[in-house]
MIDRENFI-112132 format. One record per residue: residue in three letters; x, y, z of N, C-alpha, C in turn. Coordinates in nm, 2 decimals. Each point is the difference from the previous one (the first is absolute). Layout:
// MIDRENFI-112132
(atom 'Ala'; (X; Y; Z); (X; Y; Z); (X; Y; Z));
...
This chain:
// MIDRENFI-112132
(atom 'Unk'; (-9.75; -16.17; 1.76); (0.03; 0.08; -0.12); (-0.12; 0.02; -0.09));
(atom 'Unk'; (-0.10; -0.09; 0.02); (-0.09; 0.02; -0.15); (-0.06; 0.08; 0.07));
(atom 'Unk'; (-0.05; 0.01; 0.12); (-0.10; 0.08; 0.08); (0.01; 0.16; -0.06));
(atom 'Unk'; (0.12; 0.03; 0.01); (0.08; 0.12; -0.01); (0.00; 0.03; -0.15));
(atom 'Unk'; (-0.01; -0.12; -0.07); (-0.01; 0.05; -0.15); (-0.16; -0.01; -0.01));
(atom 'Unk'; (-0.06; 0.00; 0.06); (-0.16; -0.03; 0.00); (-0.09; -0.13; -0.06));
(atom 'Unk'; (0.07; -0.07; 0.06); (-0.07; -0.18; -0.06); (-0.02; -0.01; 0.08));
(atom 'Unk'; (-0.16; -0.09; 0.02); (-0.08; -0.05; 0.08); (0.11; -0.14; 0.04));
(atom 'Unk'; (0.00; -0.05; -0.12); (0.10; -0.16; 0.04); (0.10; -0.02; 0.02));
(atom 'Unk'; (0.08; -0.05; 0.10); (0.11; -0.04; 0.01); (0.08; -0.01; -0.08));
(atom 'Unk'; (0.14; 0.04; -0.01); (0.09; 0.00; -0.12); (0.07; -0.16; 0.01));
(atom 'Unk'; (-0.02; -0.04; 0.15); (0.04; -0.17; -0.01); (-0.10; -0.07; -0.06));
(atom 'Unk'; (-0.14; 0.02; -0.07); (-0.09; -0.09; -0.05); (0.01; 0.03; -0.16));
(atom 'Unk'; (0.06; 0.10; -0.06); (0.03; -0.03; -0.17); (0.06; -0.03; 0.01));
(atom 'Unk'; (0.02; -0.11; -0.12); (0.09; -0.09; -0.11); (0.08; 0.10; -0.11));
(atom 'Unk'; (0.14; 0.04; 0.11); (0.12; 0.07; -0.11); (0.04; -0.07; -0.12));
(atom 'Unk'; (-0.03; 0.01; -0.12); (0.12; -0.09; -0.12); (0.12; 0.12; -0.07));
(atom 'Unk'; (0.08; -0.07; -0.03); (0.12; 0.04; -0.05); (0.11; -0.09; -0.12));
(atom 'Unk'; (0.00; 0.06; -0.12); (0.08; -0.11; -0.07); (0.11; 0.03; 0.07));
(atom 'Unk'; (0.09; -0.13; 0.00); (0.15; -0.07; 0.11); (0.04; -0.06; -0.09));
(atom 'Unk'; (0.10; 0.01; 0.00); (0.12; -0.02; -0.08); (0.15; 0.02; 0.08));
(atom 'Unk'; (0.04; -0.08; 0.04); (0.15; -0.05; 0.10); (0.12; -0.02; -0.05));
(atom 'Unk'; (0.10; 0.04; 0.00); (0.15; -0.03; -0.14); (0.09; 0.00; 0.15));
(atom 'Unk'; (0.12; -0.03; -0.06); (0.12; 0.03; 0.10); (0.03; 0.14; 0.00));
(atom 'Unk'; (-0.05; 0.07; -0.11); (0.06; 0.15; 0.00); (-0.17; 0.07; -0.03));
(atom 'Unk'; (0.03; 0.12; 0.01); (-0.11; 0.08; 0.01); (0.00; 0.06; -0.21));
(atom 'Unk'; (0.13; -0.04; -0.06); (0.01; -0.01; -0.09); (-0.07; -0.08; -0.12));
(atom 'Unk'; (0.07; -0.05; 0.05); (-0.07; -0.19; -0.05); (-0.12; 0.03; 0.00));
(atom 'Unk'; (-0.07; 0.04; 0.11); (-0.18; -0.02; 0.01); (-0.04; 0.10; -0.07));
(atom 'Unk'; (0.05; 0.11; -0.02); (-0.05; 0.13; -0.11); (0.04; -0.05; -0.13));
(atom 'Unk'; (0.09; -0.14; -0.06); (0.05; -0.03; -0.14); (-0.13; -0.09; 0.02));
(atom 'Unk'; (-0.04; -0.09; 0.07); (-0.08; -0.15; -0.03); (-0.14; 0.04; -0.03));
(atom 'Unk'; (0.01; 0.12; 0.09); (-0.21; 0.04; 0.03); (0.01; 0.11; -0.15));
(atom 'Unk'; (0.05; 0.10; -0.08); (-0.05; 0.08; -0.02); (-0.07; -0.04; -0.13));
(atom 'Unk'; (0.04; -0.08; -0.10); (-0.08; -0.06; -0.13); (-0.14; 0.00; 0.05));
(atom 'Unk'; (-0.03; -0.18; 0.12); (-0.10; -0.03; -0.02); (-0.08; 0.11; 0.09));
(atom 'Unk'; (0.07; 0.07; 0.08); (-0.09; 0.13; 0.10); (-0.04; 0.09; -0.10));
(atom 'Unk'; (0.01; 0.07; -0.10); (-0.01; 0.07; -0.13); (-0.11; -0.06; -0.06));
(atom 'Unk'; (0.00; -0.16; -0.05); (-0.08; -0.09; -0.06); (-0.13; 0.05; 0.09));
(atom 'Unk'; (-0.01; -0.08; 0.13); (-0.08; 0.01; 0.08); (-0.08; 0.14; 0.01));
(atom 'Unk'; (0.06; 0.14; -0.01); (-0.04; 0.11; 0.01); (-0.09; 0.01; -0.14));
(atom 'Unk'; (0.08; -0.02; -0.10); (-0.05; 0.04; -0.16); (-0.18; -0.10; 0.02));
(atom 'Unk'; (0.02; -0.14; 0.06); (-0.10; -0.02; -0.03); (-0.13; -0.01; 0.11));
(atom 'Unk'; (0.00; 0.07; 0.09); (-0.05; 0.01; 0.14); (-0.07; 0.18; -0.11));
(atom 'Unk'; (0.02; 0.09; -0.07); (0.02; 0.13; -0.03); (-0.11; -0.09; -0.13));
(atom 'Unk'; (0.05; -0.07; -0.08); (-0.06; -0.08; -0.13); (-0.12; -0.01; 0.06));
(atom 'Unk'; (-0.03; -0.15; 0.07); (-0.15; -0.01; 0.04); (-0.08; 0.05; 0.06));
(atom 'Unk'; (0.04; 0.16; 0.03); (-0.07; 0.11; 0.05); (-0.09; 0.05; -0.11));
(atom 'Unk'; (0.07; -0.02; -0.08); (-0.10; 0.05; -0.13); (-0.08; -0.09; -0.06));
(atom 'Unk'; (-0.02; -0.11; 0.04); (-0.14; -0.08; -0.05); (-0.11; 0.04; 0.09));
(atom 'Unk'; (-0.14; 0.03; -0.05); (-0.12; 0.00; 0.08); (-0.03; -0.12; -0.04));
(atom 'Unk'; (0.01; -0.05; -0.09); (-0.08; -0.17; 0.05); (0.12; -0.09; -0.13));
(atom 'Unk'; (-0.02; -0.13; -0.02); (0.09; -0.09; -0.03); (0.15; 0.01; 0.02));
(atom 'Unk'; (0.11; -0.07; 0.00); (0.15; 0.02; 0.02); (0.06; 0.04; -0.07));
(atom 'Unk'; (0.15; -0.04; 0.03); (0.06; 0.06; -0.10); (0.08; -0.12; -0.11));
(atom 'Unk'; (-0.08; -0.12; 0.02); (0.03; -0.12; -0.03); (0.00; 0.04; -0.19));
(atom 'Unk'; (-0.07; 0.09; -0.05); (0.02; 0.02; -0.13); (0.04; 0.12; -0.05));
(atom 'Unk'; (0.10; 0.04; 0.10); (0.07; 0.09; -0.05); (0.11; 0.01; 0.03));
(atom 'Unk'; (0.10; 0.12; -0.07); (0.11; -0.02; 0.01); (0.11; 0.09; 0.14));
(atom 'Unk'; (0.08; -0.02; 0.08); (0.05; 0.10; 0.05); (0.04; 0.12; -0.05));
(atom 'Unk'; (0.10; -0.06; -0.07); (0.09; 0.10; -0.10); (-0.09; 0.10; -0.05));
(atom 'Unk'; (-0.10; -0.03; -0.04); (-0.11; 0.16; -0.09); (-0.06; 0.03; 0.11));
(atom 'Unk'; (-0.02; -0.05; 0.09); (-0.03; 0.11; 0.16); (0.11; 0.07; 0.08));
(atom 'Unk'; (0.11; -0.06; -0.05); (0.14; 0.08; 0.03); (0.02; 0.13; -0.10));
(atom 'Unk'; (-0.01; 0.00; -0.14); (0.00; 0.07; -0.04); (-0.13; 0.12; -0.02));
(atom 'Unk'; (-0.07; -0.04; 0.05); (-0.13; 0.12; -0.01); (-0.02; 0.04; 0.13));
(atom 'Unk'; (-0.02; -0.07; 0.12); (0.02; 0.07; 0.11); (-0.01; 0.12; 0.06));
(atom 'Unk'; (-0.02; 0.10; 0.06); (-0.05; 0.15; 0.02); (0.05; 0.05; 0.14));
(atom 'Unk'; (0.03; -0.12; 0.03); (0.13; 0.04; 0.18); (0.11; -0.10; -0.03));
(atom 'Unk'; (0.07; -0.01; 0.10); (0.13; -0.10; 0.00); (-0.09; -0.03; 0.13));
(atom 'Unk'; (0.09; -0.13; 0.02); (0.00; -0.12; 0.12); (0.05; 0.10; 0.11));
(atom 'Unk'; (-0.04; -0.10; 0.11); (0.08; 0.02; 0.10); (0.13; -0.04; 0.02));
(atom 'Unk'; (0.07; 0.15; 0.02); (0.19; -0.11; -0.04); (0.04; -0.03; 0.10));
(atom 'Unk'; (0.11; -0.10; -0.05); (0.05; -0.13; 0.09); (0.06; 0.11; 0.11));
(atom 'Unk'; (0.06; 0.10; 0.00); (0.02; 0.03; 0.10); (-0.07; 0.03; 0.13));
(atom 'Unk'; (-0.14; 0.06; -0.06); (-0.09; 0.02; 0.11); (-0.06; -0.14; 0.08));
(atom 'Unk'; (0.02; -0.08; -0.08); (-0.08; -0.16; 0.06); (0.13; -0.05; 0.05));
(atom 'Unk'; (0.11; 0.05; -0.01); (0.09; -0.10; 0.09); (0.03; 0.09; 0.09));
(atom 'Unk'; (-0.03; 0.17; 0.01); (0.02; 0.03; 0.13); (-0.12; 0.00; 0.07));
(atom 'Unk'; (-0.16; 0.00; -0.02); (-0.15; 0.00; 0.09); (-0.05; -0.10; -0.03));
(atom 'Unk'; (0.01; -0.13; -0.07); (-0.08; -0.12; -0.02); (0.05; -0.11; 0.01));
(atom 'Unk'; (0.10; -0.04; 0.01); (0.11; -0.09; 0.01); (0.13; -0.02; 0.06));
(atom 'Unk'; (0.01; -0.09; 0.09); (0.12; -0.05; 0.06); (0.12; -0.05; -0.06));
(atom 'Unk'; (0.03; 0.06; -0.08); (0.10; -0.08; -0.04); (0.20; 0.07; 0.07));
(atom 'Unk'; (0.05; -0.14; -0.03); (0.14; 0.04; 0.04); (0.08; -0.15; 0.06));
(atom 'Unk'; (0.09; 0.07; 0.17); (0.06; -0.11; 0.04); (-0.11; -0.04; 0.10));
(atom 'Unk'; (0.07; -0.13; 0.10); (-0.09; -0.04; 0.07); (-0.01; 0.07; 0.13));
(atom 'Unk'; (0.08; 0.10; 0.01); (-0.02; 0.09; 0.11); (-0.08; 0.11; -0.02));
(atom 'Unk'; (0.05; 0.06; -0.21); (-0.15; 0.08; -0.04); (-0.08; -0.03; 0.07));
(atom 'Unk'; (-0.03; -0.11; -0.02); (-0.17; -0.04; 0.00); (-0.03; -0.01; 0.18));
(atom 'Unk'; (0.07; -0.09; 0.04); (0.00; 0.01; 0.16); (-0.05; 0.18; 0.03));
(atom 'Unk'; (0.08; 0.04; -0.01); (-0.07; 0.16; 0.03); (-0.09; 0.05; -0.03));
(atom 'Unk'; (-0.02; -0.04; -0.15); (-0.18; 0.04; -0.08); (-0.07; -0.01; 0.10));
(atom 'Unk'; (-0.03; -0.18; 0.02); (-0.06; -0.04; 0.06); (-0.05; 0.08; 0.17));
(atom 'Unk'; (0.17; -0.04; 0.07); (-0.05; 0.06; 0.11); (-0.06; 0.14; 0.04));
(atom 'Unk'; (0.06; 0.10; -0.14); (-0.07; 0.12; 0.02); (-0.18; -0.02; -0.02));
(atom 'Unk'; (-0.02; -0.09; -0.08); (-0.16; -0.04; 0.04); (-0.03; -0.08; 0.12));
(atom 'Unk'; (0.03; -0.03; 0.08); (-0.03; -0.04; 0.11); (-0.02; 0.07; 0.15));
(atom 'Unk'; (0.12; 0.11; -0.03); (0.03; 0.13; 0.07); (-0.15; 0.12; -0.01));
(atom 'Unk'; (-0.05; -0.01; -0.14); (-0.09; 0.07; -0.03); (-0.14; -0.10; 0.03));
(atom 'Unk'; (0.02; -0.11; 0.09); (-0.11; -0.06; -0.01); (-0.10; -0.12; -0.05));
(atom 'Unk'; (0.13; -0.03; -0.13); (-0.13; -0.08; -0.09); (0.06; -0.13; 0.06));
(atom 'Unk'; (-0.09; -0.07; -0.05); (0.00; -0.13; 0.07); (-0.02; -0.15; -0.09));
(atom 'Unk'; (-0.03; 0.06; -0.11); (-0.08; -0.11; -0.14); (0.10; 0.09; -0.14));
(atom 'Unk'; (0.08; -0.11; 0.00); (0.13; 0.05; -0.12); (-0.02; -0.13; -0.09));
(atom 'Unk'; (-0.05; 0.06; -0.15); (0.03; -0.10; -0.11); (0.10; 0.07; -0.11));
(atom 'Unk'; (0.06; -0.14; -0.08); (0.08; 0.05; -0.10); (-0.02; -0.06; -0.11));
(atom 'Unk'; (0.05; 0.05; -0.13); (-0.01; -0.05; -0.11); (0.14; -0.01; -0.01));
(atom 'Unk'; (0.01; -0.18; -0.07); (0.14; 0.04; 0.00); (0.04; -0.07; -0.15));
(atom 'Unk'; (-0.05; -0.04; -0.08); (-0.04; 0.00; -0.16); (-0.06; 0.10; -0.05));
(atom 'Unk'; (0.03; 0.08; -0.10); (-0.04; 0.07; -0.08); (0.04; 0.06; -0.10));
(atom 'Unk'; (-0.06; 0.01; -0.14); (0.00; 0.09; -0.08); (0.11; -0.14; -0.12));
(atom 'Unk'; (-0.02; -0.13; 0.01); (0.11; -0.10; -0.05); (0.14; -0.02; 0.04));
(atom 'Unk'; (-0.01; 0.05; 0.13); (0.16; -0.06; 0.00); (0.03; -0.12; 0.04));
(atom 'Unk'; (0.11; -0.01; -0.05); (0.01; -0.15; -0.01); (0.04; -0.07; 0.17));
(atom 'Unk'; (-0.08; -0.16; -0.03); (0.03; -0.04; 0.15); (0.08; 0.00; 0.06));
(atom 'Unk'; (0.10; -0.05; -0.04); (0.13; -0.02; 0.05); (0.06; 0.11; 0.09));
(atom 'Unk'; (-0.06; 0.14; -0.08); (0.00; 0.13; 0.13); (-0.11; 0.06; 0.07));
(atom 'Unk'; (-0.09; -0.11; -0.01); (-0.11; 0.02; 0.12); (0.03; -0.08; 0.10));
(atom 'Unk'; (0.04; -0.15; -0.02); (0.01; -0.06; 0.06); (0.16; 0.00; 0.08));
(atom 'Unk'; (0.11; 0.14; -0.04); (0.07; -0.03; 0.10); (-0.01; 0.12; 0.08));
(atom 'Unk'; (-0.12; 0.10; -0.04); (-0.05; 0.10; 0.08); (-0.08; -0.07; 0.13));
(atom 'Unk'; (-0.06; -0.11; -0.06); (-0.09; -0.03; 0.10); (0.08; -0.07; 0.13));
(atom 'Unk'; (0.10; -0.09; -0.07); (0.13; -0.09; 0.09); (0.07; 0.13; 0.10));
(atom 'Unk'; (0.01; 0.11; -0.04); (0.11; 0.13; 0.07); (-0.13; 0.02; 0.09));
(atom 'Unk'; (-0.09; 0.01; -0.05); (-0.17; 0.08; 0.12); (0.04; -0.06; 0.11));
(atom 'Unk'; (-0.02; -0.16; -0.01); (-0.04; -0.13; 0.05); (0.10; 0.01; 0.10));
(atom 'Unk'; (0.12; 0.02; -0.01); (0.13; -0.04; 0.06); (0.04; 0.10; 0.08));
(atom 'Unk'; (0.03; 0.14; -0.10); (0.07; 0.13; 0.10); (-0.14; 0.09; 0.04));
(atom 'Unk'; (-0.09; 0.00; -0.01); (-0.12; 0.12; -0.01); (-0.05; -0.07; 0.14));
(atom 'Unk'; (-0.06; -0.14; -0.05); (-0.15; -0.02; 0.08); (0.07; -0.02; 0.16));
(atom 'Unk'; (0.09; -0.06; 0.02); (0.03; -0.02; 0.11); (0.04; 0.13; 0.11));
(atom 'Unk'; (0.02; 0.12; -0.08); (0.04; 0.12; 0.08); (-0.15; 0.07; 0.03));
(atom 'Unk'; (-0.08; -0.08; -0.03); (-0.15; 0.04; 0.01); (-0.08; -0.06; 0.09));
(atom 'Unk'; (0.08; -0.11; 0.04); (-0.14; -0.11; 0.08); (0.05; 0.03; 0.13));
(atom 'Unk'; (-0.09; 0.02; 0.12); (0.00; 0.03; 0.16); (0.12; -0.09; 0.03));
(atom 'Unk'; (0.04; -0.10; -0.02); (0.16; -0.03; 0.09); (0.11; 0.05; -0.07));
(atom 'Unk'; (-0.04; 0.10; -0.07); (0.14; 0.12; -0.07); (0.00; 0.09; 0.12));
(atom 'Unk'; (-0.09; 0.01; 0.09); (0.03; 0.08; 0.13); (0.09; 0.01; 0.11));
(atom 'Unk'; (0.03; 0.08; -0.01); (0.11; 0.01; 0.12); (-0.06; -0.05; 0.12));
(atom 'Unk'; (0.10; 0.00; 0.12); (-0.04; -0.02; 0.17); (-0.10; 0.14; -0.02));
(atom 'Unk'; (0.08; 0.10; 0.00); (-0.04; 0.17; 0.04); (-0.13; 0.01; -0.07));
(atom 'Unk'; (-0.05; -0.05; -0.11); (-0.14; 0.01; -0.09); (0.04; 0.07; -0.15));
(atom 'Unk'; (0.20; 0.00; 0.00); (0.04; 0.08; -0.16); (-0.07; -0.11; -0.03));
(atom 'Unk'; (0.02; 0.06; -0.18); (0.03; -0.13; -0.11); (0.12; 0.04; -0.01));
(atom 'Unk'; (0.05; -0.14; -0.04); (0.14; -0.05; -0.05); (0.02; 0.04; -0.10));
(atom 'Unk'; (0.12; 0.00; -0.08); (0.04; -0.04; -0.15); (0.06; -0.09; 0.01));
């Protein structure tokens, strides 16, 4: 497929990232992610506008309010830049990237402050329902994948 899109390089040798975010419901994951996903946008958009020093002495809020575009909205980063949802969402994400080739998948799965407790049961759902429908003995006899 890259050939065809005209890349010299294999689409199995880049490193895909994706912020992931895993809930029981596809609900849930659009209530937990959109604060700090928004955060993350506002300031990804912020430190765009330093050419040299940070933003360590200044304020967000008066770069929120003077601003001259809006962010990227949460809608567009959770439907092209982010996995988020159930654990079958993501099972699919994923294997739709594999289908297409890629072969090197990272995720962010903290961001923008949210709190651990729902990172860390994002990461427990990855760990448990995700990764396993991903590894080579998820293989059928015939060469399916399983669910």
């Amino acid at each position: 497929m890259a050939g065809a899109a005209g890349h010299e390089m294999s689409m199995s040798r880049i490193p895909f990232f994706r912020y992931l975010y895993v809930a029981e419901s596809a609900e849930q994951a659009r209530r937990d992610t959109r604060e700090a996903m928004e955060w993350t946008q506002d300031m990804i958009q912020w430190r765009g506008t330093f050419s040299s020093g940070s933003e360590v002495y200044q304020r967000l809020d008066d770069f929120r309010r003077t601003r001259t575009s809006p962010p990227t909205s949460y809608e567009h980063i959770a439907e092209h830049r982010a996995f988020f949802g159930t654990p079958v969402d993501v099972v699919d994400k994923i294997r739709a990237l594999q289908a297409a080739g890629m072969e090197q998948f990272g995720c962010n799965f903290a961001f923008g402050g949210m709190p651990h407790e729902q990172v860390m049961r994002s990461m427990e759902l990855f760990a448990k329902e995700v990764m396993p429908k991903l590894q080579p003995e998820a293989t059928t006899i015939d060469g399916s994948l399983s669910r």
